[in-house]
C-alpha positions as CSV (number, residue, x, y, z in Angstrom):
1,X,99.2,113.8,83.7
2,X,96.6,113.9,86.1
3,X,96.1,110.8,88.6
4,X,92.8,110.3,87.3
5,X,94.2,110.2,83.7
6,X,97.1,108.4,85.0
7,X,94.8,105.2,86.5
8,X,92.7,105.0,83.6
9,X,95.9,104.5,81.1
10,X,97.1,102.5,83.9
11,X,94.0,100.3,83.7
12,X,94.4,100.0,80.0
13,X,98.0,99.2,79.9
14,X,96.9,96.5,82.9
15,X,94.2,95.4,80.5
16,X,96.7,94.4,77.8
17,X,99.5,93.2,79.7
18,X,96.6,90.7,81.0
19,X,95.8,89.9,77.5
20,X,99.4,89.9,75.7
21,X,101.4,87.6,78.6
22,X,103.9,85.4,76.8
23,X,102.1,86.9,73.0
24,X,105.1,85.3,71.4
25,X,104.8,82.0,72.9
26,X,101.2,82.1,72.8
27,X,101.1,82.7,69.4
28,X,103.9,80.3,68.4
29,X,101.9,76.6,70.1
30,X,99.1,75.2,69.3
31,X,95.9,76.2,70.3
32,X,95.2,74.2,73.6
33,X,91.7,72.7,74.6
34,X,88.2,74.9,74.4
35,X,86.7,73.6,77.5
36,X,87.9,72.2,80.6
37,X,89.2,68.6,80.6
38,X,90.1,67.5,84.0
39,X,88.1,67.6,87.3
40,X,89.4,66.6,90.4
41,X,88.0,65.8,94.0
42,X,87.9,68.7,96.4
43,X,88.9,66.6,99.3
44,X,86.1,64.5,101.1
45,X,83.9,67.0,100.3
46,X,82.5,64.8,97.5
47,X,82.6,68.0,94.7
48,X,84.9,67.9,91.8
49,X,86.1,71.1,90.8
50,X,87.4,72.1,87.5
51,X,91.3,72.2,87.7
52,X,91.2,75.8,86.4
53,X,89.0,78.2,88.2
54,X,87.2,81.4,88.2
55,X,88.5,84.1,90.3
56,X,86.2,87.0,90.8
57,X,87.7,89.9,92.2
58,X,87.4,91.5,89.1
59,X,84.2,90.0,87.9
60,X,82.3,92.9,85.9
61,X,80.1,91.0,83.1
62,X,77.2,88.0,83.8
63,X,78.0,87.2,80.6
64,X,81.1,85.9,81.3
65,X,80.2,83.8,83.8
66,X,77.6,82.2,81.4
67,X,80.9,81.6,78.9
68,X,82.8,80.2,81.8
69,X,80.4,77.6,82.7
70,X,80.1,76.4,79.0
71,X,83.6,76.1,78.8
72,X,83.5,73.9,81.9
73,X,84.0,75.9,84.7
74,X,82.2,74.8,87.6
75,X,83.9,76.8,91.1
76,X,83.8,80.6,91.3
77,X,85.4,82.4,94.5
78,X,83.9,85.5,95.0
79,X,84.0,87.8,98.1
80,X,81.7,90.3,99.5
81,X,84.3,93.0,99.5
82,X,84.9,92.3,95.9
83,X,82.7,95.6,94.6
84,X,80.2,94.1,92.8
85,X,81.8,90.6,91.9
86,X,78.7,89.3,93.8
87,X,75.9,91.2,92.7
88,X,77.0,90.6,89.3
89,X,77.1,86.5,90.0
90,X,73.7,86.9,91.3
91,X,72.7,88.4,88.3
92,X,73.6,85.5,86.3
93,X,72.2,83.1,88.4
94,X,69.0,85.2,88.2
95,X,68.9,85.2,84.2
96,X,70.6,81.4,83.6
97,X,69.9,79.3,86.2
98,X,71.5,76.4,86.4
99,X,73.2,77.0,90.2
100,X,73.2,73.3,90.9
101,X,76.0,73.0,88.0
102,X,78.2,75.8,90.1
103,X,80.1,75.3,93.2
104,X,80.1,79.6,94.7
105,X,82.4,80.1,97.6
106,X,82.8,83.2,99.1
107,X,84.1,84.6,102.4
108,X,83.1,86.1,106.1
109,X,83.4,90.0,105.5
110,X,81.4,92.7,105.2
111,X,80.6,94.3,101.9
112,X,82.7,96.9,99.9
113,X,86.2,97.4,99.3
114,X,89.0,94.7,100.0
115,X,89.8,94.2,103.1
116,X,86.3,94.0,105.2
117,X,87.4,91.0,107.2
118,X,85.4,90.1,110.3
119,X,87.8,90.1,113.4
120,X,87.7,87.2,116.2
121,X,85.4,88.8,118.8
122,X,82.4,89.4,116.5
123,X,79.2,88.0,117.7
124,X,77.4,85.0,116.0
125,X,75.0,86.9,114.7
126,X,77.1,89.0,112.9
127,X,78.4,86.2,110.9
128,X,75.3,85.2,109.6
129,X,74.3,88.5,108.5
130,X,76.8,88.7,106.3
131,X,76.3,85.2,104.7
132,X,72.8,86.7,104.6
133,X,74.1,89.5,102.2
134,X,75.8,87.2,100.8
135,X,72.6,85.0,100.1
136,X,70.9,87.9,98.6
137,X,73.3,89.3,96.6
138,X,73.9,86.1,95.3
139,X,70.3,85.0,94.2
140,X,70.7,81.8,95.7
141,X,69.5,79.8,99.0
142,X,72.7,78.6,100.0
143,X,76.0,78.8,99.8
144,X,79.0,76.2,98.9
145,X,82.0,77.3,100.7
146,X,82.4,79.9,103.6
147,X,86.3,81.4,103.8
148,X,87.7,82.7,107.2
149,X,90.2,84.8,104.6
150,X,92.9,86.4,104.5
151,X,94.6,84.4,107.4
152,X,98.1,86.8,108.2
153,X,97.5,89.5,106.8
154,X,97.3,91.2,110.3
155,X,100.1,90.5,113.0
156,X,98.1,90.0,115.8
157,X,94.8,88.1,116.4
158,X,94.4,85.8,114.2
159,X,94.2,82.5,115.7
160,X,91.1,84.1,117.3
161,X,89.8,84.7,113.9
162,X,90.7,81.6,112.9
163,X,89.4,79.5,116.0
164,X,86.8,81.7,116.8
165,X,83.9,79.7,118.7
166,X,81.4,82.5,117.2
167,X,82.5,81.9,113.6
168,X,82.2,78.5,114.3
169,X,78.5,78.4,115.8
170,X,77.7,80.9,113.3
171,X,79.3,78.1,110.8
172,X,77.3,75.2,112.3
173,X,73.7,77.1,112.5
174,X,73.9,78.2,108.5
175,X,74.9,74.6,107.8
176,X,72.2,73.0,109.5
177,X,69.9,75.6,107.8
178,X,71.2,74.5,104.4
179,X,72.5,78.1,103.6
180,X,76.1,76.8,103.4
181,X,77.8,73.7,103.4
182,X,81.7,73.7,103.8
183,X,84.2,75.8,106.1
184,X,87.3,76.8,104.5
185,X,90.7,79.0,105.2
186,X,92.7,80.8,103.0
187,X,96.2,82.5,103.5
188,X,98.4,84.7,101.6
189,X,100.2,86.0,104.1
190,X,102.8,87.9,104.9
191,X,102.7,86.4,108.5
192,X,102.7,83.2,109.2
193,X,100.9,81.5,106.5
194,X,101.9,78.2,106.2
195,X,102.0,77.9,110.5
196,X,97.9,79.2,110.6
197,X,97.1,77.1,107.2
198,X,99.2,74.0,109.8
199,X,96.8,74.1,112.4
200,X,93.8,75.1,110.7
201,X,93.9,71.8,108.6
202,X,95.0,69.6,111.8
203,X,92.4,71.6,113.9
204,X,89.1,69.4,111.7
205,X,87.3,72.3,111.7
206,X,87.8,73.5,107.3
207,X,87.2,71.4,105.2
208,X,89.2,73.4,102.7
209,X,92.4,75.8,102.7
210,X,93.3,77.6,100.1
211,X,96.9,78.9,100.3
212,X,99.1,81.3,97.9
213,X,101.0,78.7,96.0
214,X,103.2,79.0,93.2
215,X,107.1,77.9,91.4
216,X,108.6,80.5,93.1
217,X,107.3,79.9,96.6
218,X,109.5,78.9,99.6
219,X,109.3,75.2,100.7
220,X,107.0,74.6,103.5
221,X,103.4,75.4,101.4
222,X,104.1,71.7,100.1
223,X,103.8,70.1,103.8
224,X,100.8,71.9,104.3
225,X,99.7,70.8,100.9
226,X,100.3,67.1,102.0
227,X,99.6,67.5,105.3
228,X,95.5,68.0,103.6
229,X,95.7,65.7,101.5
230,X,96.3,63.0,104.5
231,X,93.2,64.4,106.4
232,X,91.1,64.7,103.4
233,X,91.0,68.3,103.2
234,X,90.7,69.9,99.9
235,X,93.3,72.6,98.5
236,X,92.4,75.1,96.6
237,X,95.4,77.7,95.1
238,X,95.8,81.1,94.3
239,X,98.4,83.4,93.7
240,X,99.9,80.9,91.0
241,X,101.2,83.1,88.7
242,X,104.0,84.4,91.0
243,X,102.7,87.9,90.3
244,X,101.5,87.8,87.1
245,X,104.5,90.0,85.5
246,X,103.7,91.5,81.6
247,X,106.6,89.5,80.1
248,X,108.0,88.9,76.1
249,X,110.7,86.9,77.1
250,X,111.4,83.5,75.8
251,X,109.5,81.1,77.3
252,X,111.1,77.6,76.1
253,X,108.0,76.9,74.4
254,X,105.6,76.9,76.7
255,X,103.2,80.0,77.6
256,X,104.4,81.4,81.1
257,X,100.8,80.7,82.4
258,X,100.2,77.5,81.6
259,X,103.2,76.0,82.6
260,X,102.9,77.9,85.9
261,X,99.0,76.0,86.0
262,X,100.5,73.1,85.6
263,X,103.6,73.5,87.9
264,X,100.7,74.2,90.7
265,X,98.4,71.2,89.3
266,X,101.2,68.8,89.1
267,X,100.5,68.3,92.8
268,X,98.1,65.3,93.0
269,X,96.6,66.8,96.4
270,X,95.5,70.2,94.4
271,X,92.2,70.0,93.6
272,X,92.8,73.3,91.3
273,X,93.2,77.0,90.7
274,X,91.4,80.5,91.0
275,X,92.9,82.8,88.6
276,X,91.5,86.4,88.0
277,X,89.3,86.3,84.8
278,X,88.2,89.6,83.1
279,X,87.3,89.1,79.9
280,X,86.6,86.5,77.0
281,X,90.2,86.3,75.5
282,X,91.8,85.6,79.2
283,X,89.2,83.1,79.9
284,X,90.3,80.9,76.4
285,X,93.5,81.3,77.1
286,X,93.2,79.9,80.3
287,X,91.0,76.8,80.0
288,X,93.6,75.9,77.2
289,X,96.0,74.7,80.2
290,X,93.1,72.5,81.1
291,X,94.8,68.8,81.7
292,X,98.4,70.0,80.5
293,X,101.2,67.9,82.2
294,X,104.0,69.7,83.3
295,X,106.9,69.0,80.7
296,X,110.8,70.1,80.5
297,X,109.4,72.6,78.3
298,X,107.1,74.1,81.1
299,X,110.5,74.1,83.5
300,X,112.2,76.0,80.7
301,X,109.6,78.5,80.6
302,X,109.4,79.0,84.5
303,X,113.2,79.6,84.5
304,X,113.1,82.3,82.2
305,X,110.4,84.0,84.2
306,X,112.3,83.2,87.5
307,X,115.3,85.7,85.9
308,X,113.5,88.3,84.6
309,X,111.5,89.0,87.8
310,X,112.8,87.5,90.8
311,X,114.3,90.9,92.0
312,X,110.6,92.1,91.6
313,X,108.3,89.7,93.2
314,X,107.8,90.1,96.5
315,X,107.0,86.1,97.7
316,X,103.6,86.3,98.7
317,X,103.4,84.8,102.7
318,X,106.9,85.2,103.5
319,X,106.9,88.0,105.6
320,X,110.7,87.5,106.4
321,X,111.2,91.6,105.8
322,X,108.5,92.2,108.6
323,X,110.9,93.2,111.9
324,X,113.3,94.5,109.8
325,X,111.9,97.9,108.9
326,X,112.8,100.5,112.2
327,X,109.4,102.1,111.4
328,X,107.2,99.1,111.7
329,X,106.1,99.5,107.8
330,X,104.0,96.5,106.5
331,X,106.4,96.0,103.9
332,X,104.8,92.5,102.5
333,X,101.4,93.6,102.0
334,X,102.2,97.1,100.7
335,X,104.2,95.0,97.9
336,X,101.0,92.8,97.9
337,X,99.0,96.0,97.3
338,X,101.2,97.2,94.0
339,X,101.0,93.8,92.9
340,X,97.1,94.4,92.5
341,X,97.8,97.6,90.9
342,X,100.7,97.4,88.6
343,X,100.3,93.6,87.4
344,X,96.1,93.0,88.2
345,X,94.7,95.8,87.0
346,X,92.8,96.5,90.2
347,X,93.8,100.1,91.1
348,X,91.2,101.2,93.0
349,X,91.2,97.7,95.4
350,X,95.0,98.4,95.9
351,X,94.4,102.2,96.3
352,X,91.5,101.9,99.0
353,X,93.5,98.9,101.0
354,X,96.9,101.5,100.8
355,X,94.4,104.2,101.7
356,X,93.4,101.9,104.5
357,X,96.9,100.9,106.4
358,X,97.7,103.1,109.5
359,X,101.7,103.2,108.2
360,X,102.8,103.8,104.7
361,X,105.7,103.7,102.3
362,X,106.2,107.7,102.6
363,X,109.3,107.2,105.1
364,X,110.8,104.8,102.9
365,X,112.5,107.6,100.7
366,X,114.9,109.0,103.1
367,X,115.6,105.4,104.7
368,X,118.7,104.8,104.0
369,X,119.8,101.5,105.3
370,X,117.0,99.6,103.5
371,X,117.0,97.1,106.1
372,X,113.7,95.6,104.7
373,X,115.9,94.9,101.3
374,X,118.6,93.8,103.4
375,X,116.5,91.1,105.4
376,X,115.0,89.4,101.8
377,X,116.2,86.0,101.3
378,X,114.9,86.2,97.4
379,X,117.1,89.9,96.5
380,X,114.0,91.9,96.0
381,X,114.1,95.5,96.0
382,X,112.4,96.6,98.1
383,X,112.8,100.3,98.4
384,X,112.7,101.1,94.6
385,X,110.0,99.3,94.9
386,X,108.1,100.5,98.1
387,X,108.8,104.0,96.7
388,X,107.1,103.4,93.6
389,X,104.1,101.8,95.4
390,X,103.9,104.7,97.3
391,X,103.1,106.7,93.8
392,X,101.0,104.7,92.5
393,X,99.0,104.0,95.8
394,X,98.2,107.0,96.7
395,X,95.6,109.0,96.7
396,X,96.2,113.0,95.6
397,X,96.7,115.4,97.9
């Protein structure tokens, strides 16, 4: 099969994997809720966010958006190197109005592919032209929330991306224009994340983190969690479907996704969840774990998917594999990467990031110590796994 053929059938197999998660249990309970029912304060920011949110890096359809917001959903993160996740929000605030009943946040990168971050020694100016795109593509005048993103995802640098006083003038200037109104962080690693997420909310400079957070996580996201909540800054998760494995195992009663919302939204300082949404069906099934408590039933189904796939998920921010490989492969985000590709069904954002990183998964086959695999505290395998990444990441010769 050629690789073209290969990532189209890939993209359909992603497509219903996204759509059949947990069929049997989803078939099996009762249809849940058609709208949102619970909003919840974003910190001291006075919004209230719905407690299941749009996540746009796949966004393809205004259309959807339009169904989104009559189903209750009110916050969309978007990005500018989301392809065309902004243009095609723009679009829909062009035809349907209504942008005073939408809370947008977006991030501080330039526009294309994944991974258009804006280092630390950028000039002010520089900032604001890309909240200027931003603006634009957008249709709108201002903007809700501003992300410094992706927090760890290098090694080096990033407290002066974090801290930068650049960022921050820039930051200060479009809020006194009115073009944006609240500073945020996000983090999913691999280095570091819950010590940058740390200071950033004791620094008073975000208003809003929003950290990878999920059942199978290690322990220190929760002090960060509370540590915002103390200070008033909101929390925003992602990542809370601990890879989003295609899965028919028993669940215990519960569909895998909803009990892993509410395992995330059990957490009274969580103001909610972005979750990818592509199409219709995804977005009903979601909003149906709208204001579900977390039950022994929702336990039961997170166990199940805790045996099935521990060996495979790669725990987004740990980064504990990172000094361990000899050849100074970024094992973390690689896994990351083939995340996006086997379990999203974003193959050309994971292909153009793996396209992107200086070292990649190529050495991995004749390693034979596996000292990445070695150094995982959760059993992953890691060089099946970085092998198969480097398939499916790469671009044909």
């Amino acid at each position: 099969m050629k690789r073209r053929e290969f990532i189209k059938s890939a993209a359909v197999v992603a497509t219903a994997s996204g759509l059949g998660l947990a069929s049997e249990a989803r078939n099996a309970s009762a249809a849940g809720p058609s709208s949102i029912q619970t909003y919840r304060p974003l910190g001291k920011t006075g919004l209230k966010i719905s407690d299941i949110s749009f996540g746009g890096g796949k966004l393809a359809s205004s259309s959807l958006v339009a169904r989104a917001m009559d189903m209750g959903i009110n916050y969309i993160d978007t990005a500018p190197d989301y392809g065309r996740s902004e243009n095609v929000l723009g679009e829909h605030i062009k035809k349907n109005g209504r942008r005073d009943k939408l809370i947008i946040a977006t991030k501080f990168c330039d526009y294309g592919f994944y991974g258009q971050h804006l280092p630390g020694d950028q000039p002010e100016s520089k900032y604001i032209q890309m909240v200027e795109g931003s603006l634009e593509r957008l249709n709108t005048d201002y903007i809700d929330v501003i992300f410094v993103h992706a927090m760890g995802e290098g090694s080096h640098g990033q407290e002066d991306r974090l801290f930068s006083e650049n960022m921050l003038g820039a930051f200060a200037k479009l809020k006194k224009a009115g073009k944006a109104r609240f500073l945020a962080v996000s983090s999913h690693g691999p280095n570091r994340m819950e010590e940058l997420l740390m200071k950033a909310v004791k620094s008073g400079h975000f208003d809003i983190i929003q950290p990878a957070h999920n059942f199978m996580q290690f322990p220190k996201v929760p002090d960060v969690i509370a540590e915002a909540g103390k200070r008033g800054v909101g929390v925003v998760a992602m990542k809370t479907l601990a890879g989003a494995k295609a899965t028919n195992i028993p669940t215990g009663g519960e569909p895998f996704e909803h009990a892993a919302f509410s395992w995330v939204l059990q957490n009274p300082n969580v103001a909610g969840l972005i979750v990818t949404i592509a199409n219709v069906r995804t977005l009903k099934y979601y909003v149906e774990a709208s204001g579900k408590p977390f039950t022994r039933q929702s336990q039961a189904s997170l166990d199940q998917y805790m045996l099935a796939h521990s060996a495979e998920y790669c725990r987004t921010g740990c980064g504990e594999c990172l000094d361990a490989c000899p050849e100074g492969v970024d094992v973390a985000s690689i896994l990351r990467h083939q995340m996006y590709f086997a379990d999203y069904g974003q193959e050309k954002r994971a292909m153009a990031a793996y396209a992107g990183m200086q070292k990649k998964a190529d050495v991995c086959g004749d390693c034979e110590g596996a000292a990445c695999q070695q150094a995982c505290p959760y059993g992953v395998q890691a060089k099946r796994l970085m092998n198969l990444a480097h398939q499916d990441l790469s671009f044909p010769a």
